[in-house]
C-alpha positions as CSV (number, residue, x, y, z in Angstrom):
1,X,8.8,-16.7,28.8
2,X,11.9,-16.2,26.3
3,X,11.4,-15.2,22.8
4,X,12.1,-18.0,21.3
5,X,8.9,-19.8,23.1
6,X,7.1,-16.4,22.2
7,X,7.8,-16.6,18.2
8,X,6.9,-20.5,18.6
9,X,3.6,-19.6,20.5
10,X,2.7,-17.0,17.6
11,X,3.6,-20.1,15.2
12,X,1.1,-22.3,16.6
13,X,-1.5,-19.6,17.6
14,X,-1.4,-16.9,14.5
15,X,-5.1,-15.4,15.7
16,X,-3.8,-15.0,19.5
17,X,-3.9,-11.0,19.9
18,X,-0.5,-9.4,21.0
19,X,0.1,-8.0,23.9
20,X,2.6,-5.3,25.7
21,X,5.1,-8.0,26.6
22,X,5.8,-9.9,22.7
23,X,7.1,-6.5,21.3
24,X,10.1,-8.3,21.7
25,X,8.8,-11.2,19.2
26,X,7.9,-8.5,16.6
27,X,11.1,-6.6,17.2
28,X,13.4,-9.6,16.5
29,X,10.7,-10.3,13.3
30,X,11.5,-7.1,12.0
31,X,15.3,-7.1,12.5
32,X,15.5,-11.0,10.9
33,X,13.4,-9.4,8.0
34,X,16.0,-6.4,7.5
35,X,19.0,-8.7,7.5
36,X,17.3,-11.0,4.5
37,X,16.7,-7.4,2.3
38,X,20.5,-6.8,3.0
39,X,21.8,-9.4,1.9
40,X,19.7,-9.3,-1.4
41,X,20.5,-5.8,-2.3
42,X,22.4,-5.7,-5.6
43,X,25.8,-3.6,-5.7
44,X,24.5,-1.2,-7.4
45,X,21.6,-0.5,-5.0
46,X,18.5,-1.9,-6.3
47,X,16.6,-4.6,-5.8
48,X,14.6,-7.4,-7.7
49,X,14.6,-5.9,-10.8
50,X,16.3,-2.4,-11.7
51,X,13.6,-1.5,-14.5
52,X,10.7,-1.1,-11.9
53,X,12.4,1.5,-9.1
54,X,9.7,0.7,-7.1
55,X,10.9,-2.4,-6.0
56,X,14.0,-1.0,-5.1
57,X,12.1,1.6,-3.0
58,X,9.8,-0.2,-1.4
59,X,12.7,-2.4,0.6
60,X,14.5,1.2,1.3
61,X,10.8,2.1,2.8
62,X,10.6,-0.9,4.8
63,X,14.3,-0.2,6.0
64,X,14.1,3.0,7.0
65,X,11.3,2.1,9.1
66,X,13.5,-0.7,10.8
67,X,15.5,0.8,13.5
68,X,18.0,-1.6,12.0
69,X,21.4,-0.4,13.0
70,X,23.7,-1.6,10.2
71,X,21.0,-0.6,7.6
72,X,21.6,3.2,6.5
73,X,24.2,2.5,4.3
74,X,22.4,0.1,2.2
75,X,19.6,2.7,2.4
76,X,21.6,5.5,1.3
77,X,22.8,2.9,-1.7
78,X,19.1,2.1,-2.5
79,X,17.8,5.9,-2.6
80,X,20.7,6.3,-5.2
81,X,19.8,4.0,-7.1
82,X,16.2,5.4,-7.0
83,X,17.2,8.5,-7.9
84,X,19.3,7.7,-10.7
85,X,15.8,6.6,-11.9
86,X,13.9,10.0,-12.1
87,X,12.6,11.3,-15.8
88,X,13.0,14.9,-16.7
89,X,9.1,14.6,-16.2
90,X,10.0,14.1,-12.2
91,X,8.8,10.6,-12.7
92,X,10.3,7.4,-11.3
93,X,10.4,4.8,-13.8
94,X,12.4,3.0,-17.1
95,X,10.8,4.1,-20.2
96,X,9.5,0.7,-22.0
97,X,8.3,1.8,-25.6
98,X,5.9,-1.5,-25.7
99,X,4.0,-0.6,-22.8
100,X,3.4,3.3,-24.3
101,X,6.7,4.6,-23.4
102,X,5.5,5.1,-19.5
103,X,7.3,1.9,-17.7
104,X,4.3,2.2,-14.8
105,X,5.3,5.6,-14.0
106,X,2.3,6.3,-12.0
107,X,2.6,3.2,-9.6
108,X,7.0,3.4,-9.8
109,X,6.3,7.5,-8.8
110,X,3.9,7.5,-6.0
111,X,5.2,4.4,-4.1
112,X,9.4,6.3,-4.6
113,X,8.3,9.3,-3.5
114,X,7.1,7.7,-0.3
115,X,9.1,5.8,0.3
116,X,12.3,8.8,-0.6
117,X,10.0,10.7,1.9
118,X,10.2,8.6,4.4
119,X,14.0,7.7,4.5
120,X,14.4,11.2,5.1
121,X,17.2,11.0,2.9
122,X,15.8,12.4,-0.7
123,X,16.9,16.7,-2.3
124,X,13.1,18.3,-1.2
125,X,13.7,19.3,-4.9
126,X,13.2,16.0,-6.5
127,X,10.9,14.8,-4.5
128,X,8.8,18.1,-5.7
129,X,9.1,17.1,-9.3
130,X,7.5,14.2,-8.7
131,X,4.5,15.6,-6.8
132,X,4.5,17.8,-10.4
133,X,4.4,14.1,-11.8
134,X,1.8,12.9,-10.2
135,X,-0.6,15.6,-10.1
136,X,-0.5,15.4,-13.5
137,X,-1.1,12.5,-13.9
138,X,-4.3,12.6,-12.8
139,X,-7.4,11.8,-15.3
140,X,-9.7,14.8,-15.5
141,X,-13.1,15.4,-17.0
142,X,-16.7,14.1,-16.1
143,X,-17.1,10.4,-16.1
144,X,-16.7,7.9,-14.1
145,X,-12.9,7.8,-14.3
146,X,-12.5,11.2,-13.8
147,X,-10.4,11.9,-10.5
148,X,-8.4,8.4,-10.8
149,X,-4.9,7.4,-11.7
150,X,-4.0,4.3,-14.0
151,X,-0.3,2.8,-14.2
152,X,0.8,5.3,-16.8
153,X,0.8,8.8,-17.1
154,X,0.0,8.7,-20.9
155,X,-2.0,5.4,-22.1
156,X,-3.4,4.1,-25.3
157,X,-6.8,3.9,-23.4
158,X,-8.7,6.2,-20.6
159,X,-8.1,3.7,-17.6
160,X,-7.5,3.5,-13.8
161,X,-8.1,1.7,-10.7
162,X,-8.5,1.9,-6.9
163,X,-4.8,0.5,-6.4
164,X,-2.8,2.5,-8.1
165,X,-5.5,5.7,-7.2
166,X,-4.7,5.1,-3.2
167,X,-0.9,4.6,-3.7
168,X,-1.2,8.7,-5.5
169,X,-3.6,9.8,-3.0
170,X,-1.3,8.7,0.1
171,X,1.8,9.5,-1.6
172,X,0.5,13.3,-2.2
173,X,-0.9,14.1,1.4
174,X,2.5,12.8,3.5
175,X,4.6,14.6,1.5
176,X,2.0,17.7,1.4
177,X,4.2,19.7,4.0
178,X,7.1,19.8,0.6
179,X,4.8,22.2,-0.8
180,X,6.1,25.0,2.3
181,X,9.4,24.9,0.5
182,X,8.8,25.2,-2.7
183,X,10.4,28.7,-4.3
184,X,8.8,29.9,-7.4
185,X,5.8,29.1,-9.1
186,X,2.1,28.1,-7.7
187,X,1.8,25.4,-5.0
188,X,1.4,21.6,-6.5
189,X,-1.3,19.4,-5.6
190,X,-4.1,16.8,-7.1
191,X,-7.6,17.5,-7.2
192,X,-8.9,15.9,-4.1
193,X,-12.5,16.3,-4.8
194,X,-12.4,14.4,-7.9
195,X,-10.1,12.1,-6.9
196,X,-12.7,11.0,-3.7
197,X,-15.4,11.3,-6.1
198,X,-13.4,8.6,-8.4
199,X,-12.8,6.3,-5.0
200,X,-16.7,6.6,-4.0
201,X,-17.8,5.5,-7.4
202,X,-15.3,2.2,-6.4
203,X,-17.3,1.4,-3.1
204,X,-20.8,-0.5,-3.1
205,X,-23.7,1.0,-1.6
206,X,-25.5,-1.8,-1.0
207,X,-26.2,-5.3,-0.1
208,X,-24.0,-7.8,2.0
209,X,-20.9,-5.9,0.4
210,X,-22.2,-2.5,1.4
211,X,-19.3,-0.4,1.9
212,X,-16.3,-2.7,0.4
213,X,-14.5,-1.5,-2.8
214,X,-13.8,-2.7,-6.4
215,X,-10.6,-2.5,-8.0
216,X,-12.1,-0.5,-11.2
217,X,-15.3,-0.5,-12.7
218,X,-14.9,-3.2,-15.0
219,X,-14.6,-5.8,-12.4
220,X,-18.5,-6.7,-12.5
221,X,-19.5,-8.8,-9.9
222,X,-21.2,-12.1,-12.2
223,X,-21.1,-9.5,-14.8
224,X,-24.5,-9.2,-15.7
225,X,-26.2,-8.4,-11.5
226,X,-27.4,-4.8,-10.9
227,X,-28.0,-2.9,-7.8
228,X,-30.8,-1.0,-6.7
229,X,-29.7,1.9,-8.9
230,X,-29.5,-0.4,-12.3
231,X,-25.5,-0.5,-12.3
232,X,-23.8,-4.0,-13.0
233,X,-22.9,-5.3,-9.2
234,X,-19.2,-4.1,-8.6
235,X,-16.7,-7.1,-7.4
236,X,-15.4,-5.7,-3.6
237,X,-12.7,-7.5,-2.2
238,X,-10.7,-7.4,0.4
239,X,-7.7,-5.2,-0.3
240,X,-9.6,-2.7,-2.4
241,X,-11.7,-2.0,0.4
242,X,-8.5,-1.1,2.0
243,X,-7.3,1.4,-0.5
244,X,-11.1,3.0,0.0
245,X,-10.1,3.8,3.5
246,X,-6.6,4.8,3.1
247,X,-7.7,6.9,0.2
248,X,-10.4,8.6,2.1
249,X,-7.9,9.4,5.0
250,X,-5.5,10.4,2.7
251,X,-8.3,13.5,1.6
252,X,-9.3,13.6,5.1
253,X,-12.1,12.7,6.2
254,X,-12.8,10.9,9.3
255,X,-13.3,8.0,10.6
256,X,-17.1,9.4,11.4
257,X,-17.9,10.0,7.9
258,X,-20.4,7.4,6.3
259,X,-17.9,6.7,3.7
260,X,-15.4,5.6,6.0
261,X,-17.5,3.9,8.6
262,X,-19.5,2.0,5.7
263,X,-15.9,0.7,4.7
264,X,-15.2,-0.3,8.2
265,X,-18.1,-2.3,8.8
266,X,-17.3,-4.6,5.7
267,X,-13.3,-4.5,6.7
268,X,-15.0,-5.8,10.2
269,X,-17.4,-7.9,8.6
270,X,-15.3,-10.1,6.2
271,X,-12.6,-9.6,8.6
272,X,-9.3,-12.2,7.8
273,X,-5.3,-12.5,8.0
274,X,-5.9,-15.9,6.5
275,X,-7.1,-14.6,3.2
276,X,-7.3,-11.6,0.9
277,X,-11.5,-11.8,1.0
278,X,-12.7,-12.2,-2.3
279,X,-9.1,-13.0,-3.7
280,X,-7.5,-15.9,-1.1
281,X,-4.1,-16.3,-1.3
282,X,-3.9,-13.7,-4.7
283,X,-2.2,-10.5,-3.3
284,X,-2.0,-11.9,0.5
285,X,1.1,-9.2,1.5
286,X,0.0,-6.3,-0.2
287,X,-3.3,-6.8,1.6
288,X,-1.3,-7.4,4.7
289,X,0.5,-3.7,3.8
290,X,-2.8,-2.0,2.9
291,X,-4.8,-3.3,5.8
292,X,-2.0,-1.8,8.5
293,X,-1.6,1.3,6.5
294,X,-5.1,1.9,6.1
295,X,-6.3,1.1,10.0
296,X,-3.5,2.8,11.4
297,X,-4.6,6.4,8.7
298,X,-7.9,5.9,10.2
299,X,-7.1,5.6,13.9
300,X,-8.2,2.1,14.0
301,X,-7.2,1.1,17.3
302,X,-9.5,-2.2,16.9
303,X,-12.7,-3.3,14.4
304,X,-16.1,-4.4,16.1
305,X,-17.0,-7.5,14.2
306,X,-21.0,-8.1,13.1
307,X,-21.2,-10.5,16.4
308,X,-19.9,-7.3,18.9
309,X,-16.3,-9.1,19.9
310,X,-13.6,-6.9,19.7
311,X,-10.8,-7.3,16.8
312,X,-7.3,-6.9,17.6
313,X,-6.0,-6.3,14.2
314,X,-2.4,-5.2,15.4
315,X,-2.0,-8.2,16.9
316,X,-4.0,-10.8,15.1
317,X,-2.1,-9.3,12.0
318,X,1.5,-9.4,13.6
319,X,0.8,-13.1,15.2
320,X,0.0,-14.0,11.4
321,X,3.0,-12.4,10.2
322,X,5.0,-14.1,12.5
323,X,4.0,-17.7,11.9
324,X,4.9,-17.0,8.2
325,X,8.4,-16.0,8.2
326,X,10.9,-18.6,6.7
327,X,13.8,-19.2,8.8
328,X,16.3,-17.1,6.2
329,X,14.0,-14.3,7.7
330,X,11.7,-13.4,4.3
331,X,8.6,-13.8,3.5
332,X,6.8,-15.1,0.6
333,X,3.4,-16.3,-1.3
334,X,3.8,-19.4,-3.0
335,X,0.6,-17.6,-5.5
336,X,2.8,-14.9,-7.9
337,X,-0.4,-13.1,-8.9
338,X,1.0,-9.6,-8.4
339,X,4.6,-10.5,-8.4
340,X,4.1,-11.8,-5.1
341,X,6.5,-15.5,-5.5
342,X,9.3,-12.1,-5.2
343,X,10.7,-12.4,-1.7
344,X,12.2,-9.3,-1.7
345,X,8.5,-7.4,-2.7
346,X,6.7,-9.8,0.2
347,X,9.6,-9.4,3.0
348,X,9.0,-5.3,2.3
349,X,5.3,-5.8,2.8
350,X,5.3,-8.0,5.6
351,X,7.8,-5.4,7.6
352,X,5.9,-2.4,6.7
353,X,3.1,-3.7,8.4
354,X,4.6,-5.2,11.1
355,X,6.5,-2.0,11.6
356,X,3.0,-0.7,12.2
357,X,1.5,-3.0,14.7
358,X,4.6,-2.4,16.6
């Protein structure tokens, strides 16, 4: 069978599981998605819009992942650019006075420093200060938000959120190692018990949702239903239930811990690459990011689903992706809750998690 009849087949068929053979389909997927970010990146390196870096890093992430030949010097072009970006606070982000002077800097920090990890291609000095960044960025004290992160470092009110919580929490333990070469001065890190304490609060502990994850604690499920403990009902969904298990790898625990293997069983149980469950089309290719990066943390291989089948979620998940690309080799969600009617942010997502179903 060519690959052209392979990529049709995957067309017609997204849920057919991948096998050995069709890396070839996924291959050619990847290289049509890293010749679209090419030809979209901006002379002066970024991408989509220059006052959020991260959407200029996320591209230079997918990229670097690629094995696209003719793509390092628009790599090296896009971690310039994202360096040209960092604060004297070791932040990545474009001070914007009406949002309290912070531009996302928490979100904008931990997703450049991964990805400038990643490409291999970053001064092991900057990317330091921004570990500096995000660790302290984190909330302390003892409630309920204690342990998370928010979009900003410095906010008119205490706030944060599962999302931008995971993207620290992952960002901080793959670039851990960075800590060996730091000269001077104590090593740098977040608090991890507080941080899992903050994504536990996040995950239900009961009912048909036992074990999936809300996105903060004022996303009330109905708003007014309690659990067996009094609380209002959190909303879980999809993607959040995600960033529970990425986060939880990220402070290492393992896949045998009840935290983890509660979140599995409702990953497995509202298993979908047709939806974000709980959210539909709202946040489809972060979802699509978050679900390979968060299976592949845990050493997912495949999910067991309620009826006992077996899940191929590599290949469910790349047939998927496959029978969504456009012909100009992009991706796209025609719903732009979360930015996502961006091309450029969707084609990133779409080839980071291809790139790990490979």
């Amino acid at each position: 069978m060519n690959k052209g009849v392979l990529v049709a087949a995957a067309a017609i068929l997204p849920a057919i599981a991948f096998g050995a053979a069709d890396k070839a389909a996924v291959e050619k997927a990847i290289a049509k998605g890293a010749a679209f970010l090419l030809a979209r990146q901006q002379a002066d390196g970024h991408w989509s819009d220059p006052q959020m870096p991260a959407l200029t890093a996320l591209p230079v992430w997918a990229l670097s992942g690629s094995g696209a030949a003719d793509a390092d010097a628009s790599i090296d072009r896009g971690v310039k650019f994202v360096l040209s970006t960092q604060r004297e606070d070791g932040g990545f982000y474009v001070p914007k006075p009406g949002r309290g002077g912070g531009g996302l800097g928490n979100y904008n920090t931990s997703v450049c420093l991964s990805s400038l990890y990643e490409s291999k291609k970053a001064p092991v000095a900057v990317m330091l200060k921004a570990r500096e960044f995000i660790a302290s960025s984190q909330l302390t004290g003892d409630d309920t938000m204690a342990g998370g992160f928010g979009y900003e470092k410095v906010s008119r009110r205490r706030y944060a959120d599962l999302s931008n919580t995971s993207y620290a929490m992952d960002a901080m333990a793959r670039t851990a190692s960075l800590e060996e070469l730091r000269t001077g001065g104590a090593r740098v890190d977040i608090n991890w018990a507080q941080a899992l304490s903050f994504v536990e609060n996040l995950q239900k502990k009961d009912g048909d949702e036992k074990g999936g994850a809300a996105y903060n604690e004022r996303t009330p499920q109905g708003g007014s239903a309690t659990n067996s403990a009094g609380r209002v009902s959190l909303r879980a969904y999809g993607s959040m239930s995600y960033a529970a298990v990425l986060s939880m790898c990220s402070a290492k625990l393992s896949r045998g811990d009840p935290r983890v293997r509660n979140a599995l069983e409702y990953c497995s149980k509202f298993w979908s690459v047709d939806e974000n469950p709980g959210m539909g089309s709202q946040g489809l290719y972060y979802y699509y990011d978050i679900v390979a990066r968060a299976l592949s943390a845990a050493g997912a291989g495949e999910l067991k689903a309620p009826d006992g089948k077996t899940v191929d979620w590599k290949g469910e998940l790349a047939a998927k992706l496959l029978s969504l690309q456009r012909e100009d080799g992009g991706w796209v969600n025609s719903n732009n809750r979360f930015w996502e009617a961006d091309d450029v942010l969707c084609t990133s997502f779409a080839m980071l998690a291809l790139e790990l179903c490979k």
